[in-house]
N, C-alpha and C positions, 0 to 999 in steps of 0.2 A: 813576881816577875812574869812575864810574856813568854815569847818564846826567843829562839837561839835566833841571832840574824843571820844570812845568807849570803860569806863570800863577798862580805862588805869591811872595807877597811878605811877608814877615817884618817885624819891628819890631828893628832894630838898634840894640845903646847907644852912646849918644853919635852916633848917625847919625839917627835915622829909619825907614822904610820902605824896604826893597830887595824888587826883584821878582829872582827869582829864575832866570825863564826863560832866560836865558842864559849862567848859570853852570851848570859840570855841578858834580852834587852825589853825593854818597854817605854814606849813615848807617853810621858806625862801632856796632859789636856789641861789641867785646871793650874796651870801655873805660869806665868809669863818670863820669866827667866828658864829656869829648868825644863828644859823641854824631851830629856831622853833621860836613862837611866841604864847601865848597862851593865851586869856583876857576871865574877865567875868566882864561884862558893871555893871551890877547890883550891883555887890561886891567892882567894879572896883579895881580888883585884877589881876595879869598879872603873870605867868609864863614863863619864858624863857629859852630856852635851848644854852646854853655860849659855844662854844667847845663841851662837852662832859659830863658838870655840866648845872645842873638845877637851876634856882636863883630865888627867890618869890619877887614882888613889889607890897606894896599896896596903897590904897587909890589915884591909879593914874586915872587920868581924861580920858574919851575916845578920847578925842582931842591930847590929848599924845600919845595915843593909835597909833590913826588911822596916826597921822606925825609919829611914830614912823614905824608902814606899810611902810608906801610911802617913806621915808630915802632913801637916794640914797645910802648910807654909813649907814646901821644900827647900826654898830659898834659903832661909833666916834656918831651919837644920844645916844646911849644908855650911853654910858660914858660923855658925854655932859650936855644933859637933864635929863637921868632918876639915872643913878650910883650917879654921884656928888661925891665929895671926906668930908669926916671927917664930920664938921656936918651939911653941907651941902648936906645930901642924900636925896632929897627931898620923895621917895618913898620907904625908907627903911623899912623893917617888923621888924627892929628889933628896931624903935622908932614908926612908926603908926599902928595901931592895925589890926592884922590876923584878919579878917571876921570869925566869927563863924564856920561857914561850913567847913574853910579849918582851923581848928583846931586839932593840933593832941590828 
């Protein structure tokens, strides 16, 4: 990962507003869907920027994380491993619990 953003805070779907400053972030280049990447190891909570939408995933692992970095195809990981479909969404926020901090 990059480093920490600065005092930036996004509009997340299905979430709200997350500020950012405490996840570290990194803008992905070689991928035309995924264009950000944003985790906080501690929370292990991951923001992501989809297209042009912001999407929140929690309680994923930094081993997730970091294969998720290295994805030759972040896309098809991220739908693969971390999306999952029906109730199978292993990192969904909207079954495992929002971290305190990023609480609206």
């Amino acid at each position: 990962m990059a480093q920490a953003a600065a005092a930036e805070t996004v509009q997340v779907w299905h979430h709200g507003p997350v500020p950012l400053d405490t996840l570290v972030c990194a803008d992905v280049n070689q991928s035309s869907d995924v264009s950000r990447i944003c985790y906080d190891k501690a929370e292990r909570f991951m923001v992501i920027r989809l297209k042009s939408t912001y999407c929140d995933y929690c309680s994923i692992d930094s081993g997730t994380a970091q294969a998720l970095q290295s994805a030759g195809s972040k896309r098809q990981f991220l739908e693969s491993r971390i999306r999952g479909s029906g109730s199978d969404e292993p990192f969904d926020c909207r079954i495992h619990p929002i971290p305190n901090k990023y609480k609206r």
